[in-house]
C-alpha positions in Angstrom: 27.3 8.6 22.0 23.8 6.9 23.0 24.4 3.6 21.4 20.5 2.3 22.6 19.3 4.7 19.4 20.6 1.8 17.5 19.1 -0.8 19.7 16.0 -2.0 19.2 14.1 0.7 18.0 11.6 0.1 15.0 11.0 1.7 11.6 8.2 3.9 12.8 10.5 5.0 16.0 13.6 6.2 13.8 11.1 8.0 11.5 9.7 10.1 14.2 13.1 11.3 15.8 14.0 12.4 12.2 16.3 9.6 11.8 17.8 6.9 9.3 20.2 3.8 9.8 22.9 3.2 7.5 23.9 -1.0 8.1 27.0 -1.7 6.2 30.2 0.1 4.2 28.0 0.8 0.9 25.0 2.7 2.7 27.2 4.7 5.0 29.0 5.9 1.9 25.7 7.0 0.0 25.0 8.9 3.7 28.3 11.0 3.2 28.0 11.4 -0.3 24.3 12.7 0.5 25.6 15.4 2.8 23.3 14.4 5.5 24.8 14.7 9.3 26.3 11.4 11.0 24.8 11.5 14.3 26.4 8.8 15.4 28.8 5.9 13.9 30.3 2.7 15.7 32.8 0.4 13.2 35.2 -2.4 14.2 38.8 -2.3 15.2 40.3 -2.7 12.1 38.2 0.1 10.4 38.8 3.3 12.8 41.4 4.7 10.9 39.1 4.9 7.9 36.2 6.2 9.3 37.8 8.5 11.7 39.7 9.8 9.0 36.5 10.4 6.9 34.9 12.1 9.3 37.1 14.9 9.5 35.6 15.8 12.8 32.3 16.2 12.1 30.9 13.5 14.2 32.6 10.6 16.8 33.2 7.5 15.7 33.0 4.6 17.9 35.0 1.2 18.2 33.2 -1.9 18.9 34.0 -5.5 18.7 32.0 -6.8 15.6 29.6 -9.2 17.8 28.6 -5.9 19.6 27.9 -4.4 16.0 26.0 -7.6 15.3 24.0 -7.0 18.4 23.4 -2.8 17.7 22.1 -4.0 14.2 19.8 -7.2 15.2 20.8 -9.5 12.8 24.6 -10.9 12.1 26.7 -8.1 10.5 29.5 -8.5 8.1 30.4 -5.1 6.9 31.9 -3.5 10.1 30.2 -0.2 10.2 26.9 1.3 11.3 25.9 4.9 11.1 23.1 7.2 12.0 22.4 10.3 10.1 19.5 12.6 9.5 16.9 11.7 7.7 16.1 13.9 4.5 13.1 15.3 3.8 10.9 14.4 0.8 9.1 17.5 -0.9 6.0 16.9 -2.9 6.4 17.3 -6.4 6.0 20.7 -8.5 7.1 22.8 -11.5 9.8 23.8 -9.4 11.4 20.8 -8.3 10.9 18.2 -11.4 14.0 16.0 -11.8 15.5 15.9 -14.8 16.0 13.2 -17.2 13.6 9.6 -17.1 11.9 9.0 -13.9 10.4 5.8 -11.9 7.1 6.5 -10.5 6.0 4.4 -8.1 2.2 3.5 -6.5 1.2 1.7 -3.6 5.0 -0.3 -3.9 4.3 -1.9 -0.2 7.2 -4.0 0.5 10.3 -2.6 1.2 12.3 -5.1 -0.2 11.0 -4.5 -3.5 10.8 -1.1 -3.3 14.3 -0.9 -2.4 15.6 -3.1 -4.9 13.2 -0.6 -8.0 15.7 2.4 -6.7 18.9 0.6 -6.7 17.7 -0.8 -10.1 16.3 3.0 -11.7 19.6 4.3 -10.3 22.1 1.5 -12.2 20.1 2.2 -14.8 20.1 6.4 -15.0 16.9 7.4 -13.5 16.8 11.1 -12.8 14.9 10.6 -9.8 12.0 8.8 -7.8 8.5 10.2 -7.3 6.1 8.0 -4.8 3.0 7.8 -5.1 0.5 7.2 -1.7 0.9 4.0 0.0 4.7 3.3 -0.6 6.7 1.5 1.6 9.7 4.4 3.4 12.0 4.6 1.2 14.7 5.6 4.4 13.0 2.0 6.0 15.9 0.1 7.3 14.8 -2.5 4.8 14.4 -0.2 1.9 17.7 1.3 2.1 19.9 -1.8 3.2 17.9 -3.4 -0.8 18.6 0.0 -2.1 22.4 -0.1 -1.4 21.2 3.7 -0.2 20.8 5.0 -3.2 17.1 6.6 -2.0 19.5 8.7 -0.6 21.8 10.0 -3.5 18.6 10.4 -6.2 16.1 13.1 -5.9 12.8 12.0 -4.6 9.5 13.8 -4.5 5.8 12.8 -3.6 2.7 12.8 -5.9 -0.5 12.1 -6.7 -2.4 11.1 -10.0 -2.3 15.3 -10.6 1.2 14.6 -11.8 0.3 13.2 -14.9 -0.1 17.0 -16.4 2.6 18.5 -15.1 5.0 15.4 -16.2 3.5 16.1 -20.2 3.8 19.7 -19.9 8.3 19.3 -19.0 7.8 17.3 -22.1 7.8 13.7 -20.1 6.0 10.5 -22.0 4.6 8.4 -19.0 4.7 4.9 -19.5 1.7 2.8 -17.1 3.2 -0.8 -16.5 -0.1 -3.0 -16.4 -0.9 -6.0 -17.8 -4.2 -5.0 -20.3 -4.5 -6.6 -23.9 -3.5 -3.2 -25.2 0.0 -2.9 -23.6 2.5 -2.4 -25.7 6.3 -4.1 -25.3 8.6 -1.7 -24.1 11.0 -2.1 -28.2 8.0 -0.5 -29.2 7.3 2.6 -27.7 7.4 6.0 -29.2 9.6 9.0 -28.4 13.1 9.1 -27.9 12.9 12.1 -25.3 12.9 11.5 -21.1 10.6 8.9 -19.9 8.3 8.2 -17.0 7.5 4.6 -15.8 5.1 4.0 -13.7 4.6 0.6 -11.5 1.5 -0.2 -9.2 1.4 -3.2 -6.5 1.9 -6.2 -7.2 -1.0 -7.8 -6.6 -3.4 -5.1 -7.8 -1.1 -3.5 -10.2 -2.2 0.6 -11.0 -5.5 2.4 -10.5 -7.5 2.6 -13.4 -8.1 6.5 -13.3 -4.0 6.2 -13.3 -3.4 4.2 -15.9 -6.1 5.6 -18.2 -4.8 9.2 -17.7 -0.9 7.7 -18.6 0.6 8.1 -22.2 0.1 4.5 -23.2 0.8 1.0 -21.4 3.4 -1.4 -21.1 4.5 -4.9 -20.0 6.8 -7.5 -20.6 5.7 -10.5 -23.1 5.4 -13.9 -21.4 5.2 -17.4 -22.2 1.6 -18.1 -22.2 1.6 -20.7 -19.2 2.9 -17.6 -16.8 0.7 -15.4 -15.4 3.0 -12.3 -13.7 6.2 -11.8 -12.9 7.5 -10.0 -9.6 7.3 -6.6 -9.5 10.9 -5.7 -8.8 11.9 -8.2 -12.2 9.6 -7.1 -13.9 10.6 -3.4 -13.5 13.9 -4.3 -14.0 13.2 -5.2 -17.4 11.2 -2.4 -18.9 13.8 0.1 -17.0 16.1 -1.3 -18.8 14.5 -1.4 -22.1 13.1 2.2 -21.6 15.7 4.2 -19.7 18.6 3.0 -22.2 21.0 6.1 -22.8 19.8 7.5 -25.9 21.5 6.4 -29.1 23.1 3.0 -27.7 22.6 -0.5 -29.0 20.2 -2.9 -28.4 21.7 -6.3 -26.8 22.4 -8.5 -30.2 20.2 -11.3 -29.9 23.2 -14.2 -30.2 25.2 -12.4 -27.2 23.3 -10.4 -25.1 25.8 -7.9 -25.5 25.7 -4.5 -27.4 26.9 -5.7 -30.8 30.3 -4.1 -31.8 31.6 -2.0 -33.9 
């Protein structure tokens, strides 16, 4: 096993030898769940048995002692496993290949950490899938999929430009443009009960006007007057979970927070 393809290598480096990192119990999961193949995986003493077992074969696992893990990683590691797999590739968007059900649509969603944490959040919340639109951070970023708890890896993604906004309408899609314009509407009162799209921008610059012109209608999240944004990843938290709610479930009861009972 060459153990200096963990070591040191960059973003950019594991991306062009076809390549992702899994850091951690959770992420190496999502990679065997995802079906992709375990180049290589090194895991403590105390966790050989597991992993040797799960790997039924298909691919060596390796023992090290957990400061030698730390080292592999870069940074101090807790969770006693680390994995390389092949990286999956991400197919443009068509016809053909729509997920089903709501989707999260992102735009020029630099940083990884918040890109990351918009997946895991879409996927808590039943997301169908991901599609990125140009200037995204990698979703298979070491970064990106440690925050997504590596569920880029278990939810269909697809690439896509401002084109998309057709072909969303025509599978019978209402796409939602987060932006913060005096005719956004709160996410309680948006039409439709069918699958929904939302669609985020960066946070500093937030969508392209051509974008969020050619979306359905737009959306944000009301604030106290005295605050001007909120972070991207909160603020997408919110409308996903005001917008992707499973169809025909309560609203949170205002004195609780919880769905009211019965």
């Amino acid at each position: 096993m060459d153990l200096d393809l963990f070591r040191g290598l960059r973003d950019a480096d594991y991306r062009r030898r076809g390549l992702v990192v899994a850091e951690g119990r959770i992420v190496t999961e999502k990679i065997l769940e995802a079906g992709l193949r375990v180049r290589a995986l090194v895991c403590v003493p105390s966790a050989r048995g597991e992993w040797e077992s799960r790997s039924e074969g298909r691919f060596e696992v390796q023992v090290l002692p957990r400061s030698e893990i730390e080292n592999l990683a870069g940074f101090p590691f807790h969770r006693g496993v680390l994995a390389l797999a092949d990286r999956p590739e991400i197919p443009p968007l068509d016809a053909e290949n729509l997920p089903a059900g709501h989707l999260l649509w992102l735009w020029n969603v630099t940083d990884p950490d918040n890109l990351g944490s918009l997946i895991r959040t879409a996927a808590a919340l039943g997301a169908g899938g991901i599609l990125l639109g140009p200037g995204c951070a990698d979703p298979y970023g070491r970064k990106a999929l440690r925050t997504s708890m590596g569920n880029s890896l278990t939810r269909p993604i697809r690439t896509t430009d401002q084109d998309a906004v057709p072909l969303l309408r025509a599978a019978g899609r209402a796409v939602y443009a987060a932006a913060l314009t005096p005719d956004a509407r709160t996410p309680e009162s948006l039409p439709g009960a069918g699958p929904r799209v939302l669609v985020l921008g960066n946070e500093g610059w937030g969508l392209p006007a051509e974008l969020s012109d050619a979306c359905d209608l737009r959306v944000a999240v009301p604030m106290a007057r005295d605050v001007d944004s909120l972070n991207v990843g909160a603020a997408g938290a919110i409308l996903l979970y005001v917008l992707f709610r499973p169809l025909g479930s309560a609203a949170p009861s205002e004195e609780t927070g919880l769905p009211p009972s019965g």
